[in-house]
C-alpha positions, 0 to 999 in steps of 0.5 A: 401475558400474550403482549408480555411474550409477543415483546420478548419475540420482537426483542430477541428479533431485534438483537439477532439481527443487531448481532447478524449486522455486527458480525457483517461488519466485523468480517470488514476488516480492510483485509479485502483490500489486501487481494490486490496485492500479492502474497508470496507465502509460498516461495520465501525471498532471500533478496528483493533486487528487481530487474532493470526496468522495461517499459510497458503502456501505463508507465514501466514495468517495474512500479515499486522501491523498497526500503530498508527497515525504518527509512525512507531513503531511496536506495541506489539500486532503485535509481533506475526505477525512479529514473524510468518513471521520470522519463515516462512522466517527462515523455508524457505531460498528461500523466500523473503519478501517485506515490503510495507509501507502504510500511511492515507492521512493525511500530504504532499506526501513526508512526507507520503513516508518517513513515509510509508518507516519507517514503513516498515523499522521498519519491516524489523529490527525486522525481522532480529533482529528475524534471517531473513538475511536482503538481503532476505527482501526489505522494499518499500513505498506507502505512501498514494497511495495504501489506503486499505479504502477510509473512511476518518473517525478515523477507515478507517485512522486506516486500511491505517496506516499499513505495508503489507508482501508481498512474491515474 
């Protein structure tokens, strides 16, 4: 009997422990990584149009073009960003640059990764068409994972669908 118990002891142990292990995992759900990025939940955005860019140390200031809902072409607004880093790369044959393709969370994953990727691809090309050696730039996709806002409203769907530079 005193074996019989001491085993259900161990057992119970043993499965609150597995379940303290899963519940830790579980609060793993990539959100962290999401910190980095702003969340703009208090003040809705009617318009996302940037300044012209200024340069700054690590590239220019501006490090981000949007796109608009379902395409990856880079819109003409966003010229001067593309063209301020192709200038700084260009100034700099040491730099290089990865392209980030970013999506909202509207569509399948593989859909968005394959669309995040497009979209930095299409960075990257108008940054060689610009003089930047292709070897020089890396285009990756985050598809939805990395959201720069958590409003699922027309404005915070409008900040996910972007493409980020970022200098390595």
């Amino acid at each position: 009997m005193k074996n019989s118990s001491s085993s259900y002891r161990i057992l119970a142990i043993v499965a609150l422990a597995a379940s303290l292990a899963a519940c830790g995992t579980a609060s793993k759900s990539g959100r962290e990584d999401a910190t980095y990025y702003y969340s703009n939940k208090a003040a809705p955005v009617a318009k996302v149009e940037p300044p012209p860019p200024a340069p700054v140390q690590n590239g220019p200031a501006l490090k981000i073009v949007y796109f608009d809902f379902d395409k990856y072409d880079v819109k003409p607004q966003y010229r001067n960003v593309v063209e301020a880093h192709a200038s700084y790369l260009r100034n700099r044959p040491a730099s290089k640059v990865v392209i980030e393709g970013h999506t909202d969370l509207r569509g399948g994953r593989e859909y968005n990764l394959a669309l995040g990727q497009r979209r930095a691809e299409s960075v990257q090309r108008a940054l060689t068409q610009l003089g930047v050696p292709g070897e020089r730039i890396e285009a990756v996709s985050w598809g939805i994972e990395k959201p720069a806002s958590l409003e699922t409203t027309e404005e915070g769907h409008q900040l996910n669908r972007r493409a980020e530079f970022s200098y390595r």
